[in-house]
ZADO-1210 file (C-alpha; in nm, 4 decimals, padded with zeros to 6 digits):
<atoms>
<atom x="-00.2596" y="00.1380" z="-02.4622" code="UNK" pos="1"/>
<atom x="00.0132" y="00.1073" z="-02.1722" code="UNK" pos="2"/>
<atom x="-00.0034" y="-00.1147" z="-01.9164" code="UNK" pos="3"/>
<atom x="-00.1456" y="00.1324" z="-01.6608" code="UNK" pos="4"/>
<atom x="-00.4088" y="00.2529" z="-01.8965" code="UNK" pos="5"/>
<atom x="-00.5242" y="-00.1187" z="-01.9151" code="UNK" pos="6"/>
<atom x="-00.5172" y="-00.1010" z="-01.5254" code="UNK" pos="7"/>
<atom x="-00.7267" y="00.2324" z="-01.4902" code="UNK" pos="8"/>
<atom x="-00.9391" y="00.1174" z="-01.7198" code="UNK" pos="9"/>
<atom x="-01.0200" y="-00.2556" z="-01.5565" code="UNK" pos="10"/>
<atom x="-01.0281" y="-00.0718" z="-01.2495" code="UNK" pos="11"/>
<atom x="-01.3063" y="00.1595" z="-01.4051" code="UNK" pos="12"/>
<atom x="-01.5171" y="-00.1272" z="-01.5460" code="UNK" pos="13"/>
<atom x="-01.4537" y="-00.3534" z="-01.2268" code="UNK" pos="14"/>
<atom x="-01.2803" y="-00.6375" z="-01.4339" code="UNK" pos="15"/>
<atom x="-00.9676" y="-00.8180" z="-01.4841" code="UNK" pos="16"/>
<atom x="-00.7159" y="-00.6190" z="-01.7506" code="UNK" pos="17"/>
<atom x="-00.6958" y="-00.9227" z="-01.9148" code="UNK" pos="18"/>
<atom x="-01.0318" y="-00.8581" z="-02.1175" code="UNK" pos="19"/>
<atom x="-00.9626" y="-00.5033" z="-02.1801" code="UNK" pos="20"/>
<atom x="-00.6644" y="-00.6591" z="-02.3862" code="UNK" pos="21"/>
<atom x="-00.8935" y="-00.8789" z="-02.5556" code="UNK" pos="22"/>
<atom x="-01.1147" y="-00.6030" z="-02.6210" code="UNK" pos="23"/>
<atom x="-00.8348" y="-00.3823" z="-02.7868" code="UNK" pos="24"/>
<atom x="-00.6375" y="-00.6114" z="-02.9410" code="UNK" pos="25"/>
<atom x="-00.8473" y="-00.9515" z="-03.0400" code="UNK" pos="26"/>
<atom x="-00.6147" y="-01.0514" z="-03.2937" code="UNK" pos="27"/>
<atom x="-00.3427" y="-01.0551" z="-03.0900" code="UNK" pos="28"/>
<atom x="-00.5224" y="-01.2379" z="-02.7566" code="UNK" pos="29"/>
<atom x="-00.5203" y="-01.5855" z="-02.9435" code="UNK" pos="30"/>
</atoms>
């Protein structure tokens, strides 16, 4: 996902695009 996607999408669930990275990409959040 882009960057803004992560942003519509925090702004969706009310929380911080940082844990919709985590969500999508665990492996990578470490």
């Amino acid at each position: 996902l882009e960057g803004k996607s992560i942003s519509a999408v925090a702004r969706t669930f009310n929380v911080h695009p940082a844990t919709i990275y985590r969500c999508i990409e665990p492996n990578s959040a470490l």
